[in-house]
Every structure is written in structure tokens, then in C-alpha cells.
C-alpha positions as CSV (number, residue, x, y, z in Angstrom):
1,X,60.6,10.9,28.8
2,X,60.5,7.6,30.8
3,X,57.4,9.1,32.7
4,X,55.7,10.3,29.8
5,X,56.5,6.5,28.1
6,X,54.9,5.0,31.4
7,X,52.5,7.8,31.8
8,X,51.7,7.4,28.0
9,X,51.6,3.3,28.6
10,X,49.6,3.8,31.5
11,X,47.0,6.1,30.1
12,X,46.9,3.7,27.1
13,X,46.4,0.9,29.6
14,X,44.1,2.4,31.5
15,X,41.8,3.7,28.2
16,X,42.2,-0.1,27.0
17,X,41.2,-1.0,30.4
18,X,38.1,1.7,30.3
19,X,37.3,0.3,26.8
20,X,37.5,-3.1,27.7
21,X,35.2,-2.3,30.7
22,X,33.1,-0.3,29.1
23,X,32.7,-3.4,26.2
24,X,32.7,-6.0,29.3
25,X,29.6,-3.9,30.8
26,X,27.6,-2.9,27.7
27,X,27.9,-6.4,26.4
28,X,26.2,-8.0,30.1
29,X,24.0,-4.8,29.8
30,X,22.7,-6.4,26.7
31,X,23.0,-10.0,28.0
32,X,20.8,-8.8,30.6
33,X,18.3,-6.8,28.6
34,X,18.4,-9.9,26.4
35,X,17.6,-12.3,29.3
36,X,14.9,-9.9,30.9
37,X,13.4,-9.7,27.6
38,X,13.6,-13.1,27.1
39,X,12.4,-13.9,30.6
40,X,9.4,-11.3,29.8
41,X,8.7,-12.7,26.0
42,X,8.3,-16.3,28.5
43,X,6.2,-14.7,30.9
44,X,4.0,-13.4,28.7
45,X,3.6,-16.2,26.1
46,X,0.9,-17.7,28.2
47,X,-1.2,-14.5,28.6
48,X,-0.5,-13.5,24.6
49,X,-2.1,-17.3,24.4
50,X,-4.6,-16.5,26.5
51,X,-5.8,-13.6,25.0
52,X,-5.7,-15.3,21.7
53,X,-8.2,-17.9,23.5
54,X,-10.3,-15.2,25.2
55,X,-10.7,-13.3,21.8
56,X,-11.2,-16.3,20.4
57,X,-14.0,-17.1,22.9
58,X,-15.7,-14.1,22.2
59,X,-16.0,-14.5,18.5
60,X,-17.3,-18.1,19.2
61,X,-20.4,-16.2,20.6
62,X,-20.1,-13.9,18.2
63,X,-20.9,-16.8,15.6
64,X,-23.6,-18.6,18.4
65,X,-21.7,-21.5,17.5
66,X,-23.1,-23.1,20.8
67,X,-26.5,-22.6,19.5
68,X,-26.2,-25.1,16.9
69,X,-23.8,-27.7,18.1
70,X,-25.4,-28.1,21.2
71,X,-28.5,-30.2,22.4
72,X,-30.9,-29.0,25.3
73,X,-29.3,-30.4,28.7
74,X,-26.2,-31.1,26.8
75,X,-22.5,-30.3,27.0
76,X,-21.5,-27.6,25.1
77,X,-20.1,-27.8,20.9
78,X,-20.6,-31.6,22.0
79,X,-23.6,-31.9,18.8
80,X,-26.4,-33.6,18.1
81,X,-29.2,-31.0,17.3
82,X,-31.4,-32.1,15.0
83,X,-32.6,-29.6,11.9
84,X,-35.2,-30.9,9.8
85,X,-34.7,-30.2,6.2
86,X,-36.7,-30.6,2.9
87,X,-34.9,-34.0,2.3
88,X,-34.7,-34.9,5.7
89,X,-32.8,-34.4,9.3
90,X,-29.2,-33.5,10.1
91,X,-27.6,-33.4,13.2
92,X,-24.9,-30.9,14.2
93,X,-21.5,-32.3,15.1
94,X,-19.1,-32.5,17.8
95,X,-16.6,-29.7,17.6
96,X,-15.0,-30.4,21.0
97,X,-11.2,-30.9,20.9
98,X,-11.6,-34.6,21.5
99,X,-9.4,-36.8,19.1
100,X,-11.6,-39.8,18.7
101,X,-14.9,-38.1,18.1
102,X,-14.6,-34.4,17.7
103,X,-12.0,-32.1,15.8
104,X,-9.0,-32.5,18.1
105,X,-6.8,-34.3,15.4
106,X,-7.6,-31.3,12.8
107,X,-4.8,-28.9,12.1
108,X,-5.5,-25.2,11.4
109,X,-6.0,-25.7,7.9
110,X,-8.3,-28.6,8.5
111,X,-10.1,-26.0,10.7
112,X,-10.1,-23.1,8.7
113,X,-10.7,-24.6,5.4
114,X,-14.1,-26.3,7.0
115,X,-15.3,-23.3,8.5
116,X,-14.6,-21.0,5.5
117,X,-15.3,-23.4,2.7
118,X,-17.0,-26.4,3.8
119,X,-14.6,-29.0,3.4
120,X,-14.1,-31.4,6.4
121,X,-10.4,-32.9,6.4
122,X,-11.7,-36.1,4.5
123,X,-12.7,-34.5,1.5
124,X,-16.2,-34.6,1.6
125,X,-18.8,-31.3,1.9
126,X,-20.9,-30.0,4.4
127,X,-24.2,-29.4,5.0
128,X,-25.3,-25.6,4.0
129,X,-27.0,-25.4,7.5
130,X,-23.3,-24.8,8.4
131,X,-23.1,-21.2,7.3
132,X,-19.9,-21.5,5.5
133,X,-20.7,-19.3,2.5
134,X,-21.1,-16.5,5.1
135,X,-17.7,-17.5,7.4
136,X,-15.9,-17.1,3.7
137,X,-15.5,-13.6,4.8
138,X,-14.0,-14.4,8.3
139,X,-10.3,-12.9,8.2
140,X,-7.2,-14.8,9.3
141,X,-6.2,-13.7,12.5
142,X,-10.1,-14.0,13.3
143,X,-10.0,-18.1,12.0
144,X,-6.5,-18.1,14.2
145,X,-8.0,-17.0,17.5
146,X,-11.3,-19.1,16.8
147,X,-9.1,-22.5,16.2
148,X,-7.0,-21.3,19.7
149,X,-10.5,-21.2,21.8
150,X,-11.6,-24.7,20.1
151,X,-8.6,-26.4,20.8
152,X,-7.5,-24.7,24.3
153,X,-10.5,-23.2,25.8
154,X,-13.3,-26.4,25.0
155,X,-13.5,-29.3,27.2
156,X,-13.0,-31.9,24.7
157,X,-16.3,-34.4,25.0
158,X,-16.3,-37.9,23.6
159,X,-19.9,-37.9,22.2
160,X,-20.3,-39.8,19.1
161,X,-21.6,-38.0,15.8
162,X,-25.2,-39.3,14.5
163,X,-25.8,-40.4,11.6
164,X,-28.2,-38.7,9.0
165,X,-31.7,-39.2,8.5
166,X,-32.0,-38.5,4.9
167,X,-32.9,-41.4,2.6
168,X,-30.5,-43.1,-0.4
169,X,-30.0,-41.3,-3.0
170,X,-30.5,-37.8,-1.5
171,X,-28.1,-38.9,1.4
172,X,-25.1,-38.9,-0.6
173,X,-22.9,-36.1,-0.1
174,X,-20.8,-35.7,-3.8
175,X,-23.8,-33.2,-5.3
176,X,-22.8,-31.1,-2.7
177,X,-19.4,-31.0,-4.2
178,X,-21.5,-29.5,-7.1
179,X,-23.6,-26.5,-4.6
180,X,-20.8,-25.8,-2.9
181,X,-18.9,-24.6,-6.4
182,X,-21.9,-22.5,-8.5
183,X,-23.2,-21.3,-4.8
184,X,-20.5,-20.8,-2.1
185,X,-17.9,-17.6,-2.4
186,X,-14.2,-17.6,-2.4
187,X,-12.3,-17.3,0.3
188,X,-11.7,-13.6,-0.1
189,X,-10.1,-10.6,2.7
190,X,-13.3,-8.1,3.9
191,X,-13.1,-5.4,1.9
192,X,-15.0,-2.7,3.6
193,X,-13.4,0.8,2.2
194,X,-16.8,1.3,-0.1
195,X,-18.8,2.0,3.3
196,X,-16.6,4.8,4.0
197,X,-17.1,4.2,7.0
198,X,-15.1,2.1,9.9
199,X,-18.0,1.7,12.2
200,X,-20.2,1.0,9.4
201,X,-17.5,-1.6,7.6
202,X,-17.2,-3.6,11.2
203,X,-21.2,-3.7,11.0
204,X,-20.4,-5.6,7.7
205,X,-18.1,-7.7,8.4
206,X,-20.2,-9.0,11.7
207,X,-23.3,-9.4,9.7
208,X,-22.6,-10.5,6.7
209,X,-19.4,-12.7,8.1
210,X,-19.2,-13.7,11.9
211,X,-23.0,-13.4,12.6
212,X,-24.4,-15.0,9.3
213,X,-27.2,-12.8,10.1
214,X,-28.4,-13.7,6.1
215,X,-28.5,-17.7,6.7
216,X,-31.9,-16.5,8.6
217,X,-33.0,-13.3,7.2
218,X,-32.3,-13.2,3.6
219,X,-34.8,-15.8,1.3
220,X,-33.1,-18.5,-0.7
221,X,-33.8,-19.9,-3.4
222,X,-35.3,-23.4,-4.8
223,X,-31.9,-24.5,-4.8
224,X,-31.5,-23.8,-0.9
225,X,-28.6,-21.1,-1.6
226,X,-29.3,-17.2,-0.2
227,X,-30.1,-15.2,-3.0
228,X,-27.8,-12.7,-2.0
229,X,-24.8,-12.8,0.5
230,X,-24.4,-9.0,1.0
231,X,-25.5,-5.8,0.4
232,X,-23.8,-5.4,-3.2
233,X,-25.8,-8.4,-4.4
234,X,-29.2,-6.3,-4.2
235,X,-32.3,-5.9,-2.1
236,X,-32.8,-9.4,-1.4
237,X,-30.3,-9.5,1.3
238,X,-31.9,-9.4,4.7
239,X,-35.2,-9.2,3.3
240,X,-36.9,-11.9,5.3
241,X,-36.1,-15.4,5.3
242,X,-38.8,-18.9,4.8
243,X,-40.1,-20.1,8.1
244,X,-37.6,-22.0,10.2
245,X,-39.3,-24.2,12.9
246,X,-42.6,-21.8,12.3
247,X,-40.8,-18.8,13.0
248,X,-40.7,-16.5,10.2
249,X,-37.2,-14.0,10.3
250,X,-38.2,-10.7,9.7
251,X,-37.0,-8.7,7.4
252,X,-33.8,-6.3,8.3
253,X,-33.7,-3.8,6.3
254,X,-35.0,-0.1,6.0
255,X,-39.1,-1.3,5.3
256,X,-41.1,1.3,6.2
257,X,-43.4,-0.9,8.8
258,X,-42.2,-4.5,7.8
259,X,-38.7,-4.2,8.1
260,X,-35.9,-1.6,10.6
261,X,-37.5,2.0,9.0
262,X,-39.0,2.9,12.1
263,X,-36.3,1.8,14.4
264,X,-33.2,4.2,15.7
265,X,-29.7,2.7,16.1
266,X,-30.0,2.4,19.9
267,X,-33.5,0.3,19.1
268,X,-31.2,-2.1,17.3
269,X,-28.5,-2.4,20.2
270,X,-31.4,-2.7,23.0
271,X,-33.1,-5.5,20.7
272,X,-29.8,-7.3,20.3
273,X,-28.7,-6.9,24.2
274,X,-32.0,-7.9,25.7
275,X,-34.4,-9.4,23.1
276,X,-36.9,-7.0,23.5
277,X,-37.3,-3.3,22.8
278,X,-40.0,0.2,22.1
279,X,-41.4,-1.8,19.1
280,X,-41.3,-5.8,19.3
281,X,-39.8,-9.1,21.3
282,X,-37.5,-11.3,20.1
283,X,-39.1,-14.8,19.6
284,X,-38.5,-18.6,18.6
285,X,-34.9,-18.9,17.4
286,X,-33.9,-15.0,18.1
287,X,-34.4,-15.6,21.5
288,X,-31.4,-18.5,21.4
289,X,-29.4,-15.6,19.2
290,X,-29.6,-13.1,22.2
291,X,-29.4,-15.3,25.3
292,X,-26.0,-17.5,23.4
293,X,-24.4,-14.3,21.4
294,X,-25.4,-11.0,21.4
295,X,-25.6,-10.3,24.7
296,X,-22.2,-10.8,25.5
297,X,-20.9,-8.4,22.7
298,X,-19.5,-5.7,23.4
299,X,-21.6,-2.2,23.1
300,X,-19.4,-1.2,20.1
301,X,-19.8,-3.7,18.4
302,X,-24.0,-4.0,18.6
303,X,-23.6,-0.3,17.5
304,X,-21.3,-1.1,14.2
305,X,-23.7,-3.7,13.6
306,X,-27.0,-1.4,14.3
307,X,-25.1,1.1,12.2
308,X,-25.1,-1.0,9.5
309,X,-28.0,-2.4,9.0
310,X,-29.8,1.0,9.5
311,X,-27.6,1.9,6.1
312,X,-30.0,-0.7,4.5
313,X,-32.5,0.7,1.6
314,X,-36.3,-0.6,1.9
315,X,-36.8,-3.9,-0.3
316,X,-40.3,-2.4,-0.9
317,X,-40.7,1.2,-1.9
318,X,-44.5,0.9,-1.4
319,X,-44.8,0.5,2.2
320,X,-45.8,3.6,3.8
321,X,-44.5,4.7,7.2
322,X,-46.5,3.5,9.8
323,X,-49.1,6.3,11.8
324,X,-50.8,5.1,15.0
325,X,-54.7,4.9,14.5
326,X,-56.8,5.2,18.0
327,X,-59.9,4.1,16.4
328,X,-59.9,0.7,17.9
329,X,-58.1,1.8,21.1
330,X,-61.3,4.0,21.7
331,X,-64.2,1.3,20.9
332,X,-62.8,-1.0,23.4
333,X,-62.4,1.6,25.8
334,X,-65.7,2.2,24.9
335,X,-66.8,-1.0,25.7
336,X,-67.4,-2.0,21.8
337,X,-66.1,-5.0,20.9
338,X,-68.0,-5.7,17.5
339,X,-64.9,-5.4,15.2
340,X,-64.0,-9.4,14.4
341,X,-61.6,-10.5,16.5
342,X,-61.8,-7.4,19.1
343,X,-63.9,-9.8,22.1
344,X,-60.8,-12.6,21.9
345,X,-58.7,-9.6,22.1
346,X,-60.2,-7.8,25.2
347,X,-60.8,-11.6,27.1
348,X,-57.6,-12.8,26.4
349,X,-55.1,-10.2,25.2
350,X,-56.0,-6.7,26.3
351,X,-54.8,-7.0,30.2
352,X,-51.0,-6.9,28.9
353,X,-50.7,-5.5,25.4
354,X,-54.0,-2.8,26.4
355,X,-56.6,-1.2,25.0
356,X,-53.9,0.5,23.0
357,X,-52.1,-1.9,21.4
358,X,-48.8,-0.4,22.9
359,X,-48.2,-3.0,25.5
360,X,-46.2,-2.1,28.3
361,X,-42.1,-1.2,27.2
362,X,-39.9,-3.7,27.7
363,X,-42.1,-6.1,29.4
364,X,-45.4,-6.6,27.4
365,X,-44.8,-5.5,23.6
366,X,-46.1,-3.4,21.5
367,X,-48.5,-4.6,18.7
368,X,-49.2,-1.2,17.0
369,X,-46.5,-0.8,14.1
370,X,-44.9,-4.1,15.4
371,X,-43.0,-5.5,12.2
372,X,-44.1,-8.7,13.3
373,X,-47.3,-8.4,13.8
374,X,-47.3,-6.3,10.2
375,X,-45.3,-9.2,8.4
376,X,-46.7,-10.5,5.3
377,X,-46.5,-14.1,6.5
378,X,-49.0,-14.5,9.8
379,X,-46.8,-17.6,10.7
380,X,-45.3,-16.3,13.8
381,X,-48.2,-14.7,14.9
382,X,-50.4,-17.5,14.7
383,X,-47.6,-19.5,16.4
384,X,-47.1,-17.0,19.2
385,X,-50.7,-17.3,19.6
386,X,-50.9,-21.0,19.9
387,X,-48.0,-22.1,22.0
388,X,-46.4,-18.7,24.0
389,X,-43.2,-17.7,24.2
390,X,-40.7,-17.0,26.7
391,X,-38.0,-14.1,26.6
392,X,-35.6,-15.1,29.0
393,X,-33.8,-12.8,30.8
394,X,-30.4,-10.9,29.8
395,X,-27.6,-9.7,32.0
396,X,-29.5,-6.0,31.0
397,X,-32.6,-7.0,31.3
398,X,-32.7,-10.2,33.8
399,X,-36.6,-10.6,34.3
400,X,-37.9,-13.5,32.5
401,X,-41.1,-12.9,30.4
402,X,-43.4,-15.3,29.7
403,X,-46.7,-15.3,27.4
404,X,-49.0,-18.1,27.7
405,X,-50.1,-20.4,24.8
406,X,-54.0,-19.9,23.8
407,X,-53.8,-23.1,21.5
408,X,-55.5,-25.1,23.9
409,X,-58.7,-23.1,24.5
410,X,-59.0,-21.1,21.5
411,X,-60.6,-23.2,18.0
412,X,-58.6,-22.1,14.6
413,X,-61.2,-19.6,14.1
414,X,-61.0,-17.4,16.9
415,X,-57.3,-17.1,16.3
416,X,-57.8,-16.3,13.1
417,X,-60.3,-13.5,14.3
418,X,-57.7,-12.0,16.9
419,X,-54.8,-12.3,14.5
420,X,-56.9,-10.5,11.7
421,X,-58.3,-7.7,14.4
422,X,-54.2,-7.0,16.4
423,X,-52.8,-6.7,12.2
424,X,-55.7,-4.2,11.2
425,X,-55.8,-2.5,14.4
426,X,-53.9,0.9,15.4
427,X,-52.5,1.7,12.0
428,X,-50.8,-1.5,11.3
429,X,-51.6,-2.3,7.5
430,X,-51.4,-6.3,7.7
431,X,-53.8,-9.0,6.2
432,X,-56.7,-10.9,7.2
433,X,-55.9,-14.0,8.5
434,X,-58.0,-17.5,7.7
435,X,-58.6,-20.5,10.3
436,X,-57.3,-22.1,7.6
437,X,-53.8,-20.6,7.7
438,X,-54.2,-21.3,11.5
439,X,-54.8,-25.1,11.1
440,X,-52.2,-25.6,8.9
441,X,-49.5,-23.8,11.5
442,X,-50.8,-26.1,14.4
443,X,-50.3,-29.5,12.6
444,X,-46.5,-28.1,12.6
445,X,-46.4,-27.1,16.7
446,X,-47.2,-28.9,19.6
447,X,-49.5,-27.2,21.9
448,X,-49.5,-27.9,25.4
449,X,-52.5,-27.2,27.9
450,X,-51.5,-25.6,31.6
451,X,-51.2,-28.3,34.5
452,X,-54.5,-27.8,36.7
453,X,-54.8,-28.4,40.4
454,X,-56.6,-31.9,40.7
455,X,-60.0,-31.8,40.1
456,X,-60.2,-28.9,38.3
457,X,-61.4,-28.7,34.3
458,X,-60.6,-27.4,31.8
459,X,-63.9,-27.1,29.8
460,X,-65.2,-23.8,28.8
């Protein structure tokens, strides 16, 4: 019995002992899975910050924030761009975390409600050149990793904000109080379930939301508001916007030669990642748009978007699709050059956009069934004609391509005559152009004539 008692105190002992052991070692098993999580949540706190930063980053271009708040030569988000408007000029502001001068003392709210509603911290409203009514749509976690980048990944920069040029009584900011209530939309979650659609509903939300494609492309009205802010709102959206800068933005929806009907998805990504595809060049303000933000979006994304907009109904159900013509490809091969405007076209344009109007692809566009060149306002045309433009390159397509200006050597006329003969040529169905329309687009550009070799003239 007296070794059962001790065997039976031992065994208890020892199982106490086991237990005790076996509590002693799960508890420092935990301890240390605590502490190695703990150590891990440490060690990766900077890199969860730093992706926060990097996303951020990324929708920052997304927006081409740096387009806007950013002069030539200057640093970056650090302001000052002028935009000339109706009442007057603007300047963009600094958005550089700096505390005396830029938005380092803002809090997220101050940040988000600014960017989604227009509201700086003070109260008063902003300008609609800031695309708030299209950030409305910009989803938390997106506003989140935005105010990270601006506040982490920015250099802050103590540049002063200038002043605007707009004269008393227009320069006082409480009507906008007024604009921003009948015209800007509620802070509201993207709903994009009605696509059916994920691809499709990301296209959305970049377009209509991060990309404020519409502050461009979609008309406005006298009241300066977009006349539609999406797709739901009707056929206005996208449609083509007022000349900005004399660039007119095209229209972006399914238009038969005017607008995206003739263009596949992958048109849409190539013109996005380079500038420049089968059917046009990007130009003026576009070119800013590719070489600050779309190019450094990723492919999926350009495709959501392309998806999207190719889900976009004509705004005019009267254009017909476009049909190449070789009429006038064949009298200039033929040496006849009788049609108005067809001898400025073979002494000045035919070497790089040919005899066909089809350019070379990719380097020299296309001018038969160019939406541009089809538009209903001539404005870019004549402006391309007068000053150039250069399509700088892209990390797909690196060569920079430059067009010359004709402004200098050309009289109002003759551009007229080759506008009129490049939108009536090959098929494309655009209007005659007057040197009148061309006179009144060069009092608005300045046109510059090449440097010459001293001693050499200029006269014709």
C-alpha cells in the first residue's frame, strides 16, 4: 500500500509536474509566437507603409496631379501654373508637405475633404479647374494611400502660393460656395455592379473618378459645370470638350469617324502608353497626360479603362463609318495637284504623311479617318499647322517626334487651303476651312520661325 501511496503520489507529482511543464512550455510557446509576431508586425510596419506610399504614388499619376501643380523647370506639386479662365488667371497651388506654405499642417480630413469636395481647411472653395466633382468618386482607402504619398513620399518645397489674377468682384470666392452646391456630387462609394462587369467597372471608376478624363472631354455648360459626370447622365459625357489652350479634346465615345468607333481596345492602350497609334497622335495637353500618367499605369489598368470607354454609345447617330477614298491619293501620284489645298499639301506635307494620307505608323500619323483631322472644330488642326508639335518619347515608344510649325511661311489662306484639302481628302467627311478661322486661331498661339545659319533668309 505504502508503494502504491508513493507510487500514486509520485505519478500524481510527476503528471502535475508534466502539466505544469506542459503549461510552463505552451505558455513561452505563445510568448514567443507572440514576440515573433510582434517582432514581424514591427518589421513589416515600414514596408505595409511603404506600400501604402508606393500605391499611393501610383494613383498620384494616375490623377497627373504633377501636370497641374507643377511649373516648366519647376519642382514637382510645388505650383504656380497659370490657367487662364473666362474671368481671369489662376495658379495651381503648392501641395508639397511643407507646413508654412504647402499642405503639411492638413490632417486627412483636411486632405480628403479638399480633394473630394473642394473645401480647403479654412472654409473657403476651390477653383473647378481642380477636378473635385470628379475625385467625389475616389474611394477611401484610395484618398488614404494618396494623403500617405503627399505627406511621406513628396519633398516638401517652401514656394509661396500666388495670388489670383481675377479682378474685384469676380475674385471673391463665396459664389463658389453657391457652384459647388447645385453643381458638384456627393461624396458617394463607386458603385459599379450595373456594368456587370469588373474590368469594365475599374474602367469607370479610373475615368470618371481618378483620371477626370470628363474635366477635358465632356462640354460644359455656360455656367462652367460638365454637363454630365458619367455615363448614366447621357450622351454628353465624353463627347468633346471647348478648346483648352487651342487644343480642342476630342470626343471619347463610340462616333463613327469623330469619336473611338473605329478604334479596337488595344488602339486605346497603345494611344494611352505611347501617345500615338494606327489612327492619330496625341497632341497639346494629351501629350502632358501620357508622358506624367498613363504611361506608368499598369497594362491592366489601360485595358479596364480602354474597355470602358469602348462600352460608350455614339453621341451622333448620323456619322457614318469611315471608308478610305484613293481618289486624291491617285491625282497626286499623278502629279495633279489642282484640288485646293492639294500643292501646300505635296510641298509641305506629303514627304511624311504621303501621297496617301496614311502617314507612316507610329511615327508619322495617319490623316485619312483621323478623328482629329475629321473634328467638327478645325482648332487643333489649324494649330498643329501653325506652331508643330512634339510627341515626346515613352518608355514603349522612346523616339521623340517632332513636326515643324508652317505658321511662319504659310499666309492664313494657304492653311486654310491645306486644312480644307487633308479633311475632304481619303474619305474623311470634315468641313471647309476659312482663312478666317485661321486668323483668329493665330492671334491665340505664338508662332516661332526656325533659327537660320547667319546670313541665311528667310524670304520666299
Amino acid at each position: 500500500m505504502k508503494k502504491n501511496l508513493i507510487g500514486g503520489r509520485f505519478a500524481r507529482t510527476m503528471l502535475a509536474s508534466l502539466a505544469a511543464a506542459a503549461c510552463i512550455s505552451t505558455t513561452m510557446q505563445a510568448a514567443n509566437a507572440a514576440a515573433s509576431a510582434a517582432t514581424s508586425a514591427t518589421a513589416d510596419a515600414p514596408n505595409a507603409n511603404a506600400a501604402l506610399v508606393a500605391h499611393g504614388e501610383y494613383l498620384a499619376r494616375a490623377g497627373d496631379c504633377i501636370a497641374c501643380h507643377t511649373t516648366q523647370g519647376g519642382k514637382p506639386f510645388a505650383g504656380g501654373l497659370k490657367f487662364d479662365t473666362p474671368i481671369g488667371a489662376i495658379y495651381s497651388t503648392n501641395i508639397t508637405p511643407d507646413s508654412n506654405t504647402g499642405i503639411g499642417k492638413w490632417s486627412y480630413d483636411d486632405f480628403a475633404k479638399a480633394v473630394r469636395q473642394g473645401v480647403r481647411p479654412n472654409g473657403d472653395t476651390l477653383y473647378p479647374a481642380m477636378p473635385f466633382p470628379s475625385y467625389a468618386r475616389l474611394s477611401d482607402d484610395d484618398m488614404k494611400a494618396l494623403y500617405a504619398y503627399f505627406m511621406q513620399g513628396v519633398a516638401p518645397v517652401p514656394a509661396g502660393n500666388r495670388a489670383v489674377d481675377i479682378p474685384w468682384p469676380l475674385s471673391m470666392r463665396w459664389p463658389l460656395s453657391f457652384w459647388r452646391l447645385l453643381f458638384a456630387p456627393k461624396v458617394q462609394v463607386f458603385d459599379g455592379t450595373h456594368y456587370n462587369d469588373a474590368i469594365v467597372a475599374r474602367g469607370a471608376y479610373l475615368v470618371q473618378g481618378l483620371g477626370h478624363c470628363g474635366a477635358c472631354h465632356t462640354p460644359r455648360a455656360r455656367t462652367m459645370q460638365e454637363l454630365a459626370l458619367t455615363d448614366l447622365e447621357g450622351d454628353d459625357f465624353l463627347a468633346g470638350g471647348a478648346a483648352i489652350d487651342g487644343w480642342v479634346p476630342t470626343n471619347l465615345r463610340g462616333n463613327a469617324r469623330t469619336g473611338l468607333g473605329a478604334w479596337s481596345e488595344d488602339d486605346i492602350v497603345q494611344f494611352l502608353k505611347s501617345g500615338r497609334n494606327l489612327h492619330t497622335a496625341a497632341f497639346g495637353g494629351m501629350t502632358d497626360v501620357v508622358q506624367h500618367s498613363m504611361q506608368h499605369m499598369t497594362d491592366a489598368d489601360l485595358l479596364a479603362m480602354a474597355r470602358y470607354l469602348k462600352t460608350l454609345p455614339t453621341s451622333d447617330a448620323k456619322e457614318t463609318p469611315y471608308a478610305y477614298d484613293d481618289a486624291a491619293a491617285q491625282a497626286l501620284q499623278g502629279g495633279n495637284a489642282s484640288a485646293r489645298g492639294a500643292a501646300v499639301y505635296r510641298d509641305n506635307c506629303m514627304a511624311c504623311h504621303r501621297s496617301t494620307g496614311r502617314g507612316y505608323t507610329r511615327v508619322f500619323p495617319a490623316l485619312g479617318g483621323n478623328p482629329v483631322v475629321q473634328g467638327k472644330d478645325p482648332t487643333s488642326l489649324i494649330h498643329v499647322l501653325l506652331t508643330g508639335n512634339a510627341l515626346m518619347g515613352t518608355k514603349t515608344a522612346p523616339s521623340t517626334i517632332t513636326m515643324p510649325g508652317f505658321g511662319w511661311r504659310l499666309s492664313d489662306q494657304e492653311v486654310a487651303d491645306v486644312s480644307t484639302f487633308v479633311r475632304t481628302s481619303w474619305g474623311n467627311a470634315g468641313t471647309p476651312v476659312s482663312a478666317a478661322d485661321v486668323a483668329k486661331v493665330r492671334k491665340t498661339v505664338t508662332v516661332n520661325a526656325p533659327e537660320l545659319p547667319p546670313g541665311a533668309s528667310l524670304e520666299r
